[in-house]
C-alpha positions in Angstrom: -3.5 34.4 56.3 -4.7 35.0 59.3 -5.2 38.3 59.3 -7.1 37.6 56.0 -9.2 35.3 57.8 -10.2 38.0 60.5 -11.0 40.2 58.0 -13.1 38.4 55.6 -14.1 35.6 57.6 -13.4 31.5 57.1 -17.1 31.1 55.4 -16.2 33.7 52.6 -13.1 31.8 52.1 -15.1 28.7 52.1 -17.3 29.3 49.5 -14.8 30.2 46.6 -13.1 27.3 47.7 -16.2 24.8 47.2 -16.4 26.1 43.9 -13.2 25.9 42.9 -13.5 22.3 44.1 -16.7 21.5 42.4 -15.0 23.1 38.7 -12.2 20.6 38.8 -14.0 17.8 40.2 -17.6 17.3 38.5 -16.0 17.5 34.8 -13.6 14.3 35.7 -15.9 12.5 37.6 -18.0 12.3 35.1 -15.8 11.7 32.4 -14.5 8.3 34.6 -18.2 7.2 35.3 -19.0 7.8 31.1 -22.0 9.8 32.8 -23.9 12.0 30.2 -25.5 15.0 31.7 -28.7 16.8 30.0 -28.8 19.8 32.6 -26.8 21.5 35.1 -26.0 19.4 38.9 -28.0 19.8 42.0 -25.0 20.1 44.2 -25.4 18.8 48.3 -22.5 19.7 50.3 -22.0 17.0 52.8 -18.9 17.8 54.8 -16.5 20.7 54.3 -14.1 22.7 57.0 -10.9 24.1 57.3 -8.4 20.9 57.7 -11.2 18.5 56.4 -11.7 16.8 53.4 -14.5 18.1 51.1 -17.1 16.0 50.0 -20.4 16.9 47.9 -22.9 14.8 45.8 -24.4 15.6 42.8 -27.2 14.9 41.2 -28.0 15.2 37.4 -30.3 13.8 34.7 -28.9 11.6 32.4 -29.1 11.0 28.8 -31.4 8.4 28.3 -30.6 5.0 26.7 -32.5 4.4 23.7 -33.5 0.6 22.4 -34.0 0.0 19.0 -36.7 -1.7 17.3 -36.9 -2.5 13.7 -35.5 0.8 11.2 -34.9 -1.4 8.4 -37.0 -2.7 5.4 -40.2 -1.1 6.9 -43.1 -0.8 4.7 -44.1 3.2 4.5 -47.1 4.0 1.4 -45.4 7.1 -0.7 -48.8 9.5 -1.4 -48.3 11.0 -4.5 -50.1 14.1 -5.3 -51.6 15.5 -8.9 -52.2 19.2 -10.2 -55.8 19.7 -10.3 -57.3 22.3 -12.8 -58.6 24.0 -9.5 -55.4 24.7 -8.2 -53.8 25.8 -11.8 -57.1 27.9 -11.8 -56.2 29.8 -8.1 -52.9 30.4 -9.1 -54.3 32.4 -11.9 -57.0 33.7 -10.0 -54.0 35.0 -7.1 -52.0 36.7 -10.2 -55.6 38.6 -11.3 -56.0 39.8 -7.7 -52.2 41.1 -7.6 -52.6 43.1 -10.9 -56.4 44.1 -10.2 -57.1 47.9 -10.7 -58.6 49.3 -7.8 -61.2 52.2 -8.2 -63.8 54.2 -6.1 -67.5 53.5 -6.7 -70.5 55.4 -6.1 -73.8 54.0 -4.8 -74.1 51.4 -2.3 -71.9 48.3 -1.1 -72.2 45.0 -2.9 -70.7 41.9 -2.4 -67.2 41.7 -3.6 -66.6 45.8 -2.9 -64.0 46.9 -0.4 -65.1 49.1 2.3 -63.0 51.7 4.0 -64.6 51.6 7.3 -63.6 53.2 10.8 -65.2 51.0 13.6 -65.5 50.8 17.4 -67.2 47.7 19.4 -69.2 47.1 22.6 -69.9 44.0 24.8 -72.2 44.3 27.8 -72.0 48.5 26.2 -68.6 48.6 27.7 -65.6 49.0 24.5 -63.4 46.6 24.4 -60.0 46.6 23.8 -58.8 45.6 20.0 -62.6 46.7 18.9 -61.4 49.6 17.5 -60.4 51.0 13.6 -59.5 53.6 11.6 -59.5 53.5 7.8 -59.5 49.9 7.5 -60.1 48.1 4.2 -62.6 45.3 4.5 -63.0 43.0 1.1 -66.9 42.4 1.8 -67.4 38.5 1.6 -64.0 37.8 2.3 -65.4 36.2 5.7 -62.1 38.9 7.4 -64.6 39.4 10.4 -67.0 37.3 12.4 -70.7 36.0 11.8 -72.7 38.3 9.7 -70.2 41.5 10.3 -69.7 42.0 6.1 -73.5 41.1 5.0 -74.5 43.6 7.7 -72.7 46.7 5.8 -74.1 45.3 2.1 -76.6 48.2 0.9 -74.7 50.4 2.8 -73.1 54.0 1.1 -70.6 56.6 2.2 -71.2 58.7 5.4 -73.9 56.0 6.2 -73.0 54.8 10.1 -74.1 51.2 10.4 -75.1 49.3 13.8 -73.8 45.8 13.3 -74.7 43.0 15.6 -72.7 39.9 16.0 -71.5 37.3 17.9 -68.3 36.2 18.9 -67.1 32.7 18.0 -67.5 30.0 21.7 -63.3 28.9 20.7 -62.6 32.7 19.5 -59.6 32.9 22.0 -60.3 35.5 24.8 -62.0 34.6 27.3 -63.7 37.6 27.6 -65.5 37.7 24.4 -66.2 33.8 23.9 -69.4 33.7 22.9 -70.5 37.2 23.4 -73.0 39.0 21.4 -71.2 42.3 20.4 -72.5 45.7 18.8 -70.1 47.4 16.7 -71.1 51.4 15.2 -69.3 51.4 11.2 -68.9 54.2 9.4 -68.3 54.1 5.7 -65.6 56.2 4.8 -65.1 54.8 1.2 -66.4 52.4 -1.1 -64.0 50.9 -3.9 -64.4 48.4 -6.5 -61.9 45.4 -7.9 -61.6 45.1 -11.3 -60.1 41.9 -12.2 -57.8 41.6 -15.6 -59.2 39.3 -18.3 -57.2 36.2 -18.4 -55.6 36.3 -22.3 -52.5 36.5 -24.1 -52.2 40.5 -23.0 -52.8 39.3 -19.3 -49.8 36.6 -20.0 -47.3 39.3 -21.4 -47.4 41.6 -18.9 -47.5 39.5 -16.2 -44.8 37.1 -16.9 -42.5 36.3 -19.3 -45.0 34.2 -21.5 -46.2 35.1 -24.4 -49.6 33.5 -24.0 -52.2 32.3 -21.7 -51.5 28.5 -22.6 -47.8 28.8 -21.7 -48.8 30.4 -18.6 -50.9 28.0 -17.7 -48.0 25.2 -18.6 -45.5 26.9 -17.0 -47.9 27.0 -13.7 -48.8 23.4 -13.9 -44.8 22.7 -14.1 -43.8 24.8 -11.0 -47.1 22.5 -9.1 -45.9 19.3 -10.0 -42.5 20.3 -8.7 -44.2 21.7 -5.1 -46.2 18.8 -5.1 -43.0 16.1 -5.4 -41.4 17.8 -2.8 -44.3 17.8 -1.0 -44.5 13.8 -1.5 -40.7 13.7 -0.6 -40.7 15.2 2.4 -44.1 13.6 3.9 -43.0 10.1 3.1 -39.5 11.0 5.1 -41.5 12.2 7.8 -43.3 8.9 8.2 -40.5 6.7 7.9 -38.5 8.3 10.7 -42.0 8.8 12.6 -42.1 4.9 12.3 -38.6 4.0 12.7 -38.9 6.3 16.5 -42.7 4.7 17.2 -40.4 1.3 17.1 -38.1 2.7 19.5 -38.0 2.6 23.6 -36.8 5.4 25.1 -37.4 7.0 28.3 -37.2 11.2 28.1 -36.3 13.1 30.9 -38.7 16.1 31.5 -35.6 18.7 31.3 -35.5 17.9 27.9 -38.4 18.5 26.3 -38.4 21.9 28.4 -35.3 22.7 26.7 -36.9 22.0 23.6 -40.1 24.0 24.5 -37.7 27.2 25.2 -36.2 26.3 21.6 -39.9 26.7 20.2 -40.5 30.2 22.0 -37.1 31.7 20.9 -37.9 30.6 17.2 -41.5 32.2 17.6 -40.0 35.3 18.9 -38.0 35.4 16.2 -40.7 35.1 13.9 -42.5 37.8 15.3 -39.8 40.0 15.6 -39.8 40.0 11.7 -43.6 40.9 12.0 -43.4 43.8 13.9 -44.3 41.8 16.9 -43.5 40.5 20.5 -45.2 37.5 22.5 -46.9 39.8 24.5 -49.3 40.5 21.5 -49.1 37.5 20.3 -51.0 36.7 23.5 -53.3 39.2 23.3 -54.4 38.5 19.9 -55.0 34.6 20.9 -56.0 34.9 23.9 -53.4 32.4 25.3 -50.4 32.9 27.6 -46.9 31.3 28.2 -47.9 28.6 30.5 -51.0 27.6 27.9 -48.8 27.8 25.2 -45.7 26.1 26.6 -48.4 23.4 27.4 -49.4 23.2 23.5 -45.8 23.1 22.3 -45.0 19.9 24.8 -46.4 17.3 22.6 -44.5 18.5 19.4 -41.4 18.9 21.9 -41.1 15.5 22.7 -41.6 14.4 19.9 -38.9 15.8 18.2 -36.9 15.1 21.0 -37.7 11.2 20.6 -37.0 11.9 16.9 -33.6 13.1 17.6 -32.5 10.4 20.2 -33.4 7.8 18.1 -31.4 9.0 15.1 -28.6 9.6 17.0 -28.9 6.3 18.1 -28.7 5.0 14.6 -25.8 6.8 13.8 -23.9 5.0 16.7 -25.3 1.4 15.9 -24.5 2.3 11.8 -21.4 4.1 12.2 -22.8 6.9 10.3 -20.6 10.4 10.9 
């Protein structure tokens, strides 16, 4: 031993000791105290030595009490929600747009054409970055770009290079283009025309398994009603749990809503994994970053925290498992 001690040193020694300490220790002590941790210990060593007895305090946040208020017989108004002939006619309007036949036009650009466009823009004469396209479709009128960018190219005809003037949105989301006037040089590159389907019996046979229009239409009205229950459903269980917490008292440590803030991020990397993205473009398309965005997500986080704490707390008082 003591050679070992020579060689490595006492402090070395020490160390794997404290921890080994600390593993068996923290886990019962907590246990006997019924303490419930959210986070990991801030350990202070107070006293350790060889021949000494090892003491250490730590400190830890703890899972909050929650009180109660009133969850039962609480008064919450159910919305209900009817199929308009609007939305029966969108629906429609979607499946024309799915099955339109697309064709190339001569002459010049009218409202409603699609424009194959390649595109570069300036700001201050200086291009900046995510200005810049190649053979991109633009559905003129569809309001895609900013301000008066589709009018501008209306009249317009293949090989015809268009100076377009605009200027950028004050809330746009980079803060280097807020409110900026902008130049962009267009060149046509194609022009191509949508021909919608007529909406009939054919149009209901091939594009579903009707036979005609009217049982389309039916069938479409059906499938809304559905949506729109479950939509009805799920808002009215929303604002009886967002009551039943509003009732509650509760004090939520910090640690846990940033927990549920890095739940957030993960699923939105997730989501933009499946896009083809990562954050890092994310933030360059909206001009945000992480602390901005963490700082957006906080609200929603505790929230759902609250949300969570108080059903749990329900459970317990109802002994629901």
């Amino acid at each position: 031993m003591n050679v070992v001690k020579q060689y490595y040193g006492v402090g070395v020694l020490l160390e794997d000791a404290v921890n080994f300490a600390i593993d068996g220790s923290y886990s019962e002590v907590l246990k006997e105290n019924n303490i419930i941790p959210v986070d990991y210990p801030k350990i202070d060593v107070v006293e350790v030595g060889e021949g000494k007895d090892f003491i250490y305090t730590a400190e830890v946040t703890v899972y909050p009490e929650v009180e109660l208020g009133e969850y039962k017989g609480l008064s919450i108004e159910k919305k209900t929600y009817e199929v308009t002939e609007e939305e029966v006619a969108a629906k429609l309007k979607e499946m024309q747009e799915k099955n339109a036949r697309v064709e190339v036009k001569e002459g010049a650009i009218e409202n409603g054409n699609i424009a194959v466009i390649d595109f570069k823009g300036f700001v201050d004469g200086e291009a900046f970055q995510g200005g810049e396209g190649h053979d991109y479709s633009l559905e003129i009128g569809s309001k895609t770009f900013i301000d008066t960018f589709e009018e501008q190219l209306v009249g317009a005809k293949v090989n015809d290079t268009v100076e377009v003037n605009v200027t950028f949105p004050e809330n746009y989301g980079k803060e280097e283009l807020n409110g900026k006037p902008a130049k962009f040089e267009v060149t046509i590159k194609e022009i191509k025309v949508k021909e919608l389907p007529e909406l009939d019996d054919e149009f209901a046979k091939e594009t579903s398994e009707f036979d005609t229009i009217a049982e389309l239409k039916a069938d479409i009205t059906t499938k809304l009603e559905a949506a729109n229950a479950e939509r009805a459903d799920r808002e009215f269980e929303e604002a009886v749990i967002n009551a039943v917490a509003e009732n509650a008292k509760v004090e939520i440590p910090a640690v846990m809503v940033e927990k549920e803030v890095d739940k957030m991020v993960q699923n939105l990397q997730q989501r933009l994994q499946y896009q083809g993205l990562n954050l890092e473009q994310y933030f360059q398309f909206t001009g945000s970053d992480e602390a901005k965005m963490r700082e957006y997500m906080k609200a929603n986080a505790q929230t759902k925290v609250k949300v969570d704490l108080v059903l749990e707390a329900i459970e317990k008082a109802e002994n629901i498992e």
